[in-house]
N, CA, C and O atoms as a GROMACS GRO file, in nm:
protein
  468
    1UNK      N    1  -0.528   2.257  -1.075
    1UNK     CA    2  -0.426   2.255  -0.974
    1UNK      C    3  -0.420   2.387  -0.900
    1UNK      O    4  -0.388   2.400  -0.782
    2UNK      N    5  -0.460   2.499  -0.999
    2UNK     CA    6  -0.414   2.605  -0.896
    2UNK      C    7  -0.588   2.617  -0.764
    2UNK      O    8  -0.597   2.616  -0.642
    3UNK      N    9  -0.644   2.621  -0.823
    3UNK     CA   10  -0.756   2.593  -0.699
    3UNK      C   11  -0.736   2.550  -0.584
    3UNK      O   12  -0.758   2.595  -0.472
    4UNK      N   13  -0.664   2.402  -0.647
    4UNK     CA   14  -0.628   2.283  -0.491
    4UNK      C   15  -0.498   2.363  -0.436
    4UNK      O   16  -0.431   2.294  -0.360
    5UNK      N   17  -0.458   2.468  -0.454
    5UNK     CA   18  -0.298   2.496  -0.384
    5UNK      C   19  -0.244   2.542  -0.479
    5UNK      O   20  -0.221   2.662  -0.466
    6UNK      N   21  -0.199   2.480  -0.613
    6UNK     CA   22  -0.085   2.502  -0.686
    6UNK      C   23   0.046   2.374  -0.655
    6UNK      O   24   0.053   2.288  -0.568
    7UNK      N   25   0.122   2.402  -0.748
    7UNK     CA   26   0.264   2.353  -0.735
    7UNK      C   27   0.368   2.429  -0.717
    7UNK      O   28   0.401   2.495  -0.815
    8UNK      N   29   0.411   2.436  -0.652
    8UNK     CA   30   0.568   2.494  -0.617
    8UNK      C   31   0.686   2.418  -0.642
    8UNK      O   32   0.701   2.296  -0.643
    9UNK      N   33   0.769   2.511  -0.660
    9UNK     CA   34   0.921   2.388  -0.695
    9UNK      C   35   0.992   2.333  -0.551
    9UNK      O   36   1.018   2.364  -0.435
   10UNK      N   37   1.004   2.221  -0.657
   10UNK     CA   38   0.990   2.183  -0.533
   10UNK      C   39   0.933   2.081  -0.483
   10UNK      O   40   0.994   1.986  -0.434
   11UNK      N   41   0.759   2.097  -0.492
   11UNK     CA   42   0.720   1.987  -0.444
   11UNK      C   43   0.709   1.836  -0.508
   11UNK      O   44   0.749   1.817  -0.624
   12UNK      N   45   0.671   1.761  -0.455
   12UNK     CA   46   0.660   1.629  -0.506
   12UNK      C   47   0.480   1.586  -0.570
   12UNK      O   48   0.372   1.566  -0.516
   13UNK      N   49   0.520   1.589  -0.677
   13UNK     CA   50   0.360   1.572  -0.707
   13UNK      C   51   0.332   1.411  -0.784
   13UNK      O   52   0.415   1.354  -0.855
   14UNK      N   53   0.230   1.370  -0.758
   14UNK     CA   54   0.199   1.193  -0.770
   14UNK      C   55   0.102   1.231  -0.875
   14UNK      O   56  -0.007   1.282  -0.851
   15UNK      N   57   0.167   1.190  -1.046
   15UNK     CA   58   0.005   1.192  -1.148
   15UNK      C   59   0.009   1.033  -1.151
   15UNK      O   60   0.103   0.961  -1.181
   16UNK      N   61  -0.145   0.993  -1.104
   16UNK     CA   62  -0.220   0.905  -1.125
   16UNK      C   63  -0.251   0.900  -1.298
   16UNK      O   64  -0.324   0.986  -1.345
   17UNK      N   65  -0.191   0.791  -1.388
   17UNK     CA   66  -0.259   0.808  -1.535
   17UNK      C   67  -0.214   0.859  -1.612
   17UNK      O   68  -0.233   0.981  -1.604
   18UNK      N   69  -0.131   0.813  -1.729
   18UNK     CA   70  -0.096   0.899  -1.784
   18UNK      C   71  -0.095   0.918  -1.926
   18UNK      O   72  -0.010   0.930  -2.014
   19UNK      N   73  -0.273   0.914  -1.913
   19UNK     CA   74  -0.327   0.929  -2.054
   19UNK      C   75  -0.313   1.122  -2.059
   19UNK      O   76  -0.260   1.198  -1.977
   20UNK      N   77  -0.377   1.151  -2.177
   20UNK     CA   78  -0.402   1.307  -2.180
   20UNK      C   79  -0.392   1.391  -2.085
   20UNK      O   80  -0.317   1.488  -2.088
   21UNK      N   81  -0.447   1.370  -2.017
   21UNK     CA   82  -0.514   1.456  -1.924
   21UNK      C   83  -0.352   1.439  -1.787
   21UNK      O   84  -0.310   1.529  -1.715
   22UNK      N   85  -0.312   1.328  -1.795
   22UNK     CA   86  -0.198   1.315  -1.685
   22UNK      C   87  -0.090   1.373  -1.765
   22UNK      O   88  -0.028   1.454  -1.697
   23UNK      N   89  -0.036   1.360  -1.904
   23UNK     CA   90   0.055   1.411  -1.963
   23UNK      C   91   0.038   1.557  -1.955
   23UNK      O   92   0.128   1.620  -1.899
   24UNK      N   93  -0.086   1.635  -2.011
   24UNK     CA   94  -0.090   1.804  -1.967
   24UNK      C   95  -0.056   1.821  -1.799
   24UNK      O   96  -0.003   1.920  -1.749
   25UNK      N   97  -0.093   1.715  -1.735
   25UNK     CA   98  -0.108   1.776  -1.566
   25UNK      C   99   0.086   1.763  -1.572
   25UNK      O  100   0.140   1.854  -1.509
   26UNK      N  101   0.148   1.699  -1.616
   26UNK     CA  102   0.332   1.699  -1.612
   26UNK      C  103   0.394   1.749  -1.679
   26UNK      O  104   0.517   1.740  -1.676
   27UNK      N  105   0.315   1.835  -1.778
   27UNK     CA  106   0.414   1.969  -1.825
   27UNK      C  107   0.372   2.096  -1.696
   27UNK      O  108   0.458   2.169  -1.647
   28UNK      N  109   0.239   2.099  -1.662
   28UNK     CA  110   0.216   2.206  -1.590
   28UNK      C  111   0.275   2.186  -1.442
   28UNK      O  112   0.314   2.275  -1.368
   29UNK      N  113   0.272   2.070  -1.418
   29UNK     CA  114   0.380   2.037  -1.294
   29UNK      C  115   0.551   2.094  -1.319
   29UNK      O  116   0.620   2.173  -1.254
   30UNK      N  117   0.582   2.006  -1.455
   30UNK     CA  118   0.756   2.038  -1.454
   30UNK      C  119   0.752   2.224  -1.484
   30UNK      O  120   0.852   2.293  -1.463
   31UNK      N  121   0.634   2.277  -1.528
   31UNK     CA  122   0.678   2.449  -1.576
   31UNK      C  123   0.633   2.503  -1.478
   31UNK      O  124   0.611   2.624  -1.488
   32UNK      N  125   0.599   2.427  -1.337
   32UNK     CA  126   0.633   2.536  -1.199
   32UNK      C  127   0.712   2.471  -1.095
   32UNK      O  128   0.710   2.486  -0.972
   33UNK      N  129   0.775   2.402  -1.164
   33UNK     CA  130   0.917   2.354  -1.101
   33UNK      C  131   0.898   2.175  -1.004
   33UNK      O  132   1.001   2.112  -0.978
   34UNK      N  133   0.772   2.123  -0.969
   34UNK     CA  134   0.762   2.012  -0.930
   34UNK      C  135   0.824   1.912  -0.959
   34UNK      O  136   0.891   1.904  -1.062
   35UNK      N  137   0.814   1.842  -0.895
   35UNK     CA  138   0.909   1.641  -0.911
   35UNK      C  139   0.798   1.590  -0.946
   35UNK      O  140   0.701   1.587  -0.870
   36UNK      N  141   0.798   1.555  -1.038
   36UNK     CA  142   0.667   1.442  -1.062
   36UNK      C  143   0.686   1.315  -1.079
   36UNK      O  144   0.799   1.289  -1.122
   37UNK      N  145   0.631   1.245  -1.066
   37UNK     CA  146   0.662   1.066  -1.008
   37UNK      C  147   0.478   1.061  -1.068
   37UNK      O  148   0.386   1.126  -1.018
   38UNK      N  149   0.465   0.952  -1.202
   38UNK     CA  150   0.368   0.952  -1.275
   38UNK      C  151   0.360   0.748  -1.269
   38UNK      O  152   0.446   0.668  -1.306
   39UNK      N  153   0.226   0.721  -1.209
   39UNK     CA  154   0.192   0.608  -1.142
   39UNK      C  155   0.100   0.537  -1.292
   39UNK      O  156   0.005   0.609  -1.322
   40UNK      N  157   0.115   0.415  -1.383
   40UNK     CA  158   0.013   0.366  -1.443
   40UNK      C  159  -0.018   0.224  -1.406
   40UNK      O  160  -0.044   0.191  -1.290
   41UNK      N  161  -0.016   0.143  -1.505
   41UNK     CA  162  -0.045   0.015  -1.525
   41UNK      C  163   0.099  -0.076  -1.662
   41UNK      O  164   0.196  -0.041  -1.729
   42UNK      N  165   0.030  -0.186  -1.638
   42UNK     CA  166   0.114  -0.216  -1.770
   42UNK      C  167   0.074  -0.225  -1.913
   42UNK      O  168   0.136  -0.286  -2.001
   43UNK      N  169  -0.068  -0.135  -1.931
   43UNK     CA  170  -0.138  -0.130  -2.037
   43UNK      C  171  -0.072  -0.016  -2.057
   43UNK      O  172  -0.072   0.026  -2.173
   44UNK      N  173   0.004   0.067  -1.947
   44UNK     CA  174  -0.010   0.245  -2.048
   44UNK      C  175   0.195   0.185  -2.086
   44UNK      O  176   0.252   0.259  -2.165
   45UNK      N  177   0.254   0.102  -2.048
   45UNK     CA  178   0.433   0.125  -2.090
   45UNK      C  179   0.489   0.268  -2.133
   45UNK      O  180   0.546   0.361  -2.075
   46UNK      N  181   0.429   0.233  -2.305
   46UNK     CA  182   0.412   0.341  -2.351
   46UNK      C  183   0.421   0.497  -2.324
   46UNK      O  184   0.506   0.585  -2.331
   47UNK      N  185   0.283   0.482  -2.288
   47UNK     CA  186   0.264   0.651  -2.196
   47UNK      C  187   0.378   0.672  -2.106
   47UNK      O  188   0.428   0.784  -2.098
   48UNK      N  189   0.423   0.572  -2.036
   48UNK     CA  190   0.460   0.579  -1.900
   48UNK      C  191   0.592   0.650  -1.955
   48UNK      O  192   0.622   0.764  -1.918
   49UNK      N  193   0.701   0.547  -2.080
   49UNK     CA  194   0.824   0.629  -2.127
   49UNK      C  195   0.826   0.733  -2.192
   49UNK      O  196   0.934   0.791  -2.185
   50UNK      N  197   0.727   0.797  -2.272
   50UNK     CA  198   0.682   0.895  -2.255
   50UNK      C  199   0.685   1.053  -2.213
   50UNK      O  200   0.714   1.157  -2.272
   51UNK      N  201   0.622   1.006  -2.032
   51UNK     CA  202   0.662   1.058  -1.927
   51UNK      C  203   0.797   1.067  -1.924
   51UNK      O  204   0.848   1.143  -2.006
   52UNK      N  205   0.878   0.999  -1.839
   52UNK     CA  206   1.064   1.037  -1.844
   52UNK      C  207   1.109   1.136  -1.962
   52UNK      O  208   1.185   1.232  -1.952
   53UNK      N  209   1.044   1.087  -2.076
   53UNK     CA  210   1.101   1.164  -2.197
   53UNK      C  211   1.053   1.337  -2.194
   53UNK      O  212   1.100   1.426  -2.264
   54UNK      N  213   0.924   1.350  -2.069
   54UNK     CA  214   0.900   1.465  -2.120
   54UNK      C  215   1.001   1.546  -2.002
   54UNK      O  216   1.049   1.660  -2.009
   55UNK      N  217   1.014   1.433  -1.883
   55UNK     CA  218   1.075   1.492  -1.757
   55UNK      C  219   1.024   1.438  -1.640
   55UNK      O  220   1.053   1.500  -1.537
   56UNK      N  221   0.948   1.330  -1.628
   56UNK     CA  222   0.912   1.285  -1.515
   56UNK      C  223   1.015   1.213  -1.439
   56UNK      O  224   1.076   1.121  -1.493
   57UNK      N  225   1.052   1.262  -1.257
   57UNK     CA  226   1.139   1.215  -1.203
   57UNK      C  227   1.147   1.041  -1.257
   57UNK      O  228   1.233   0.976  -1.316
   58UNK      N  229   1.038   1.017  -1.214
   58UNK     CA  230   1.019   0.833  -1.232
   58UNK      C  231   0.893   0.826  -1.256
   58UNK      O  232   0.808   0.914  -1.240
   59UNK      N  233   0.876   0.664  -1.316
   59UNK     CA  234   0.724   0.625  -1.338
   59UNK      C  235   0.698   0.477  -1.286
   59UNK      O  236   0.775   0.390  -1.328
   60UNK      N  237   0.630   0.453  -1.227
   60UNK     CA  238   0.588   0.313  -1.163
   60UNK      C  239   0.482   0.268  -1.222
   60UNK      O  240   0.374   0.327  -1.225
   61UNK      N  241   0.518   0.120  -1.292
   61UNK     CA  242   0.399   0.012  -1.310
   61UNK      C  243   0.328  -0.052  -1.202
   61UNK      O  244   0.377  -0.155  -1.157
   62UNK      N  245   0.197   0.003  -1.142
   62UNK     CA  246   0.192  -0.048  -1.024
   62UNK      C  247   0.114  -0.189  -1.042
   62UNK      O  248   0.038  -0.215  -0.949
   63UNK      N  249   0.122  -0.304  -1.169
   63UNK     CA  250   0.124  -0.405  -1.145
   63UNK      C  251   0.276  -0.471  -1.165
   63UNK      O  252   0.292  -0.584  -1.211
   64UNK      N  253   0.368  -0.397  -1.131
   64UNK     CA  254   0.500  -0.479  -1.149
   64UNK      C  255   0.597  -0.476  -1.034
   64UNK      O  256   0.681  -0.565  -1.020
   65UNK      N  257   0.584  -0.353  -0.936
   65UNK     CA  258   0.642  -0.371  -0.804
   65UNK      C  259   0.559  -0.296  -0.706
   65UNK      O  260   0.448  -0.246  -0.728
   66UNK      N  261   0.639  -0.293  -0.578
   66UNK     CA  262   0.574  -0.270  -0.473
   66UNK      C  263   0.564  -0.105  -0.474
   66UNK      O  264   0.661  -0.053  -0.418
   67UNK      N  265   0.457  -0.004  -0.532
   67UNK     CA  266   0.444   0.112  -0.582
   67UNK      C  267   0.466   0.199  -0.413
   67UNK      O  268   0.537   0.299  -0.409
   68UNK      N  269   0.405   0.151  -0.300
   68UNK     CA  270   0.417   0.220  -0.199
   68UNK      C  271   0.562   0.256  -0.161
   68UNK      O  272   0.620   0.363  -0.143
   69UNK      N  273   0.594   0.152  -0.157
   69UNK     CA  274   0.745   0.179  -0.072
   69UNK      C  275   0.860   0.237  -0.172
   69UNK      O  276   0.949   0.311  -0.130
   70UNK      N  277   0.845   0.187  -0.338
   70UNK     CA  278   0.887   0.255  -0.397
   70UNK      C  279   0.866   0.430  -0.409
   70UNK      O  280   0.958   0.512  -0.406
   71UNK      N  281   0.730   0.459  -0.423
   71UNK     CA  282   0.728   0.600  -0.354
   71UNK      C  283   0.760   0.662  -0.249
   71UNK      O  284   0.813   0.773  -0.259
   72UNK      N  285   0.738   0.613  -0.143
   72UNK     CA  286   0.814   0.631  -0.038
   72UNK      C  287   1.004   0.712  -0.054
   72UNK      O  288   1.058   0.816  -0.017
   73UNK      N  289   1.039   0.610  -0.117
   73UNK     CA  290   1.188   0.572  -0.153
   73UNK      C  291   1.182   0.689  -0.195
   73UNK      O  292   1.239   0.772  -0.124
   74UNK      N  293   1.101   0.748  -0.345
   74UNK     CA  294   1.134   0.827  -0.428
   74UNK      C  295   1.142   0.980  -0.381
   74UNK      O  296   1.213   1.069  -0.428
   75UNK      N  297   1.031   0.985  -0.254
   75UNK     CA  298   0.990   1.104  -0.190
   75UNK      C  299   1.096   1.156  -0.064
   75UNK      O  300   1.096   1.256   0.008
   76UNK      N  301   1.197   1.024  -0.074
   76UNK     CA  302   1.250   1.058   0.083
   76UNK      C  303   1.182   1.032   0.181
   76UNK      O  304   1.215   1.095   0.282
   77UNK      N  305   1.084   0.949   0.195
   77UNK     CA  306   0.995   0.930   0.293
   77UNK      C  307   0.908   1.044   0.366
   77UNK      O  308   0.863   1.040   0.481
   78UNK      N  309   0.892   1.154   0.263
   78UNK     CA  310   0.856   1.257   0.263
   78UNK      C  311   0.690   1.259   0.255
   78UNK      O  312   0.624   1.325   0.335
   79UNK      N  313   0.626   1.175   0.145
   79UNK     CA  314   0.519   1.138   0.042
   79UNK      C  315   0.490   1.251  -0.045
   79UNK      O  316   0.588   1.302  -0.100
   80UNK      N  317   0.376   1.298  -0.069
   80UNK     CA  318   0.350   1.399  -0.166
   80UNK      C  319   0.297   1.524  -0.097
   80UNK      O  320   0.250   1.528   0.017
   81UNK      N  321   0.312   1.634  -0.190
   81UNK     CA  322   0.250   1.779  -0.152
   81UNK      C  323   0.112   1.751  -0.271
   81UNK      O  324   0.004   1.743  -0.213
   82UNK      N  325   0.106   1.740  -0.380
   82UNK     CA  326   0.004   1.699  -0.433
   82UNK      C  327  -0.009   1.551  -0.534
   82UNK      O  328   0.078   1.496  -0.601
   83UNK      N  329  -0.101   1.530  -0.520
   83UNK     CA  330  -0.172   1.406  -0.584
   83UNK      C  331  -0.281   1.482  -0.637
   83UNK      O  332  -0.362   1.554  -0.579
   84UNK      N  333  -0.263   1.435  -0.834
   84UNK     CA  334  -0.330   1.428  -0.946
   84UNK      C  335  -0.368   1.304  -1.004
   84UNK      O  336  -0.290   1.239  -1.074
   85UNK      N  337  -0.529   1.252  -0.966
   85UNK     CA  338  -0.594   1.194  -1.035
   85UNK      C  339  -0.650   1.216  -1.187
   85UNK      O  340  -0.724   1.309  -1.217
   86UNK      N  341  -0.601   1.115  -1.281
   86UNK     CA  342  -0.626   1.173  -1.388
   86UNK      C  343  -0.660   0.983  -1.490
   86UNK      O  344  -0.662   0.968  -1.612
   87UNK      N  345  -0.677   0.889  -1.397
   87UNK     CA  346  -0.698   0.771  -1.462
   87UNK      C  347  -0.854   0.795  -1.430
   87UNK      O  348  -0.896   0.831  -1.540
   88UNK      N  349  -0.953   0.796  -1.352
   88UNK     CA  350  -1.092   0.835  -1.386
   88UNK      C  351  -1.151   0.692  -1.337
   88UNK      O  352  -1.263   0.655  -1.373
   89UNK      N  353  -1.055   0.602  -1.240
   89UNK     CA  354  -1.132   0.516  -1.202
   89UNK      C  355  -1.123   0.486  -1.038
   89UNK      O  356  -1.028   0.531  -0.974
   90UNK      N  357  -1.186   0.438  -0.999
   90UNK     CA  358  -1.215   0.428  -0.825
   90UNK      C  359  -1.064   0.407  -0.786
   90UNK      O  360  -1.012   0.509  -0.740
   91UNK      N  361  -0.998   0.317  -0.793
   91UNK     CA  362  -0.884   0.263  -0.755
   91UNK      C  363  -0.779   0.368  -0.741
   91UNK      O  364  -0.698   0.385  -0.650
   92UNK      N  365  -0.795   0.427  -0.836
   92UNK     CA  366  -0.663   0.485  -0.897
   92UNK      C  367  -0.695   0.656  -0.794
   92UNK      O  368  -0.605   0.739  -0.797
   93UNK      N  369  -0.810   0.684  -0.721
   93UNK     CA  370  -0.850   0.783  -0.676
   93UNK      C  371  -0.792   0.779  -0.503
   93UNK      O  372  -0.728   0.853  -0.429
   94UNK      N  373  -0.857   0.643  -0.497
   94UNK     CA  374  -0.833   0.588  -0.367
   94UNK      C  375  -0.658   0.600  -0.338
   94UNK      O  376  -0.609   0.649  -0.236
   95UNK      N  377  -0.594   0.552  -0.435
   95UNK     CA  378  -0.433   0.518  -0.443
   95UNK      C  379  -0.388   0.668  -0.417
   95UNK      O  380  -0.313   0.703  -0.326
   96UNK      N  381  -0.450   0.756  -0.520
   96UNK     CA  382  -0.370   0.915  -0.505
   96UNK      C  383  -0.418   0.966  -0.361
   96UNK      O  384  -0.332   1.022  -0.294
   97UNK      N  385  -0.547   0.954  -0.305
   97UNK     CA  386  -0.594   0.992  -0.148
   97UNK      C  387  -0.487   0.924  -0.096
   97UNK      O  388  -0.396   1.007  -0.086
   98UNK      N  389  -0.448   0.806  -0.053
   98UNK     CA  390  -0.364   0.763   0.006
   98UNK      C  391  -0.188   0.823   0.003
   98UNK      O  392  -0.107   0.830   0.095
   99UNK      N  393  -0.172   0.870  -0.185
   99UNK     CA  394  -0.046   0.895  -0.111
   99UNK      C  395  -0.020   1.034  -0.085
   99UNK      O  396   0.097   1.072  -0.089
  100UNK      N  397  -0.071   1.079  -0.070
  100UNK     CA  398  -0.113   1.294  -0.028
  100UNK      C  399  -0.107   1.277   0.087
  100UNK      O  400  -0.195   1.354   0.125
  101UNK      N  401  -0.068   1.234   0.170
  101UNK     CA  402  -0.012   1.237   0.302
  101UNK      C  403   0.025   1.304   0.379
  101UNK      O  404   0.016   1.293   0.502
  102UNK      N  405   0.097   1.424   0.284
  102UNK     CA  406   0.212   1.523   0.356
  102UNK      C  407   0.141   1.630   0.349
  102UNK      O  408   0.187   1.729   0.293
  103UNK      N  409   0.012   1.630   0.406
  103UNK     CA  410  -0.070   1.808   0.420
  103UNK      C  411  -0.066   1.818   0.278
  103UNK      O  412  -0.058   1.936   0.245
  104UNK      N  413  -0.067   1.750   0.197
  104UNK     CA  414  -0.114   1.774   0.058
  104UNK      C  415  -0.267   1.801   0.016
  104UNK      O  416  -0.350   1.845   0.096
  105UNK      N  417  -0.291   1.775  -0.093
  105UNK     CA  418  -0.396   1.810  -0.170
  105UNK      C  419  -0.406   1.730  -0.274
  105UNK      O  420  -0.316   1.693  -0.349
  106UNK      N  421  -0.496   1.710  -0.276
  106UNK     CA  422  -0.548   1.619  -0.426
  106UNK      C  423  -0.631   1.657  -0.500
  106UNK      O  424  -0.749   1.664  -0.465
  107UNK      N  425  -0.589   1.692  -0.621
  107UNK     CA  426  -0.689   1.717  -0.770
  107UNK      C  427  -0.723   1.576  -0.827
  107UNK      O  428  -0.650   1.476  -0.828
  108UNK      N  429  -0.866   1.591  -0.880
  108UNK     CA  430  -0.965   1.512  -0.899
  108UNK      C  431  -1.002   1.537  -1.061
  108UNK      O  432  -1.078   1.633  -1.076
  109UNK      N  433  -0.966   1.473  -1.178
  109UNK     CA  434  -1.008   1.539  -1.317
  109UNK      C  435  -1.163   1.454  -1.333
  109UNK      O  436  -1.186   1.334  -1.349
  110UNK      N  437  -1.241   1.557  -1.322
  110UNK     CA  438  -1.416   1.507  -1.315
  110UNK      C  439  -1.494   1.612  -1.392
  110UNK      O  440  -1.464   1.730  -1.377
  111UNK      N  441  -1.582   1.579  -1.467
  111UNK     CA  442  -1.626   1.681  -1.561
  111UNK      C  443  -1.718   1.755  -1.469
  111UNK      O  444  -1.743   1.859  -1.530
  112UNK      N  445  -1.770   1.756  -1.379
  112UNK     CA  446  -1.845   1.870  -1.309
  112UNK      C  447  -1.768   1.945  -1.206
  112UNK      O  448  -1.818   2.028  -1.130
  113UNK      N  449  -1.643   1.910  -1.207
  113UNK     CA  450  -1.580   2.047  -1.098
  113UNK      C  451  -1.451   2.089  -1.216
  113UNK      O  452  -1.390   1.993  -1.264
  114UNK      N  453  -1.424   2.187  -1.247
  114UNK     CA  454  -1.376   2.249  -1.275
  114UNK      C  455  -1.217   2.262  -1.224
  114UNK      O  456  -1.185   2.312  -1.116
  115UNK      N  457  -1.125   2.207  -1.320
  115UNK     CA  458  -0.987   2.209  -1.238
  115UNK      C  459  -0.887   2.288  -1.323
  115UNK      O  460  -0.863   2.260  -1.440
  116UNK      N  461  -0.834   2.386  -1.259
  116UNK     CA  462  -0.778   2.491  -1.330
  116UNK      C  463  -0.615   2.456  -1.375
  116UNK      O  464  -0.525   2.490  -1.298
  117UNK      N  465  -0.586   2.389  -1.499
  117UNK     CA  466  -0.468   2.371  -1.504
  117UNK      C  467  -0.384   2.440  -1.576
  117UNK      O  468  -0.264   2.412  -1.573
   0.00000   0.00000   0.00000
C-alpha cells in the first residue's frame, strides 16, 4: 500500500477478499486511520464477520445484493481513494479497478510485484 500512495485517515478503502492477505490489508488500513468497506462472496460469511469484529466500516456479500450502489451509499457517492485486491482472481480485480474511481489507486497482491504493507 505504501508504494501505491498509502492510506490516510480518512480515506475510503475497498478490500477485495477477505482471506489472509485482506484481513492483514484491514488492520493496516484501520492503523492509518481508513474506512474500510471489505467486499467477499457467500463462501467467505465467516471471514466477512470477522471483518466488522476487527473494525471494518461494512462488508458486502456480493452474491446477495446490489454491491455497486450499496458502495456507492457507503462512500457518500464519493467511491474509493484505494482499492485492495487480495481475492487473486480475474473478477474480483476487475470489480476493485472499477470501484477506485475517485483518483484512487489500486493494490494488486501478486507474487512478482512486491506490495509494501
Amino acid at each position: 500500500m505504501e508504494r501505491g500512495g498509502g492510506v490516510n485517515g480518512g480515506d475510503f478503502v475497498l478490500i477485495s477478499g477477505p482471506g489472509t492477505i485482506g484481513l492483514l490489508a484491514l488492520q493496516v488500513v484501520k492503523a492509518n486511520g481508513g474506512n474500510c468497506i471489505v467486499i467477499g462472496t457467500s463462501h467467505d460469511k465467516e471471514r466477512l464477520n470477522l471483518t466488522l469484529e476487527m473494525g471494518a466500516m461494512a462488508v458486502i456479500d456480493v452474491e446477495e445484493e446490489n454491491s455497486e450502489e450499496r458502495l456507492m451509499e457507503l462512500t457518500k457517492q464519493q467511491g474509493f481513494d484505494v482499492a485492495i485486491e487480495c481475492a487473486g482472481v480475474s473478477i474480483s480485480y476487475y470489480a476493485s479497478k472499477v470501484c477506485s474511481f475517485k483518483w484512487g489507486c489500486l493494490e494488486r497482491k501478486l507474487n512478482s510485484i512486491p506490495i509494501f504493507l
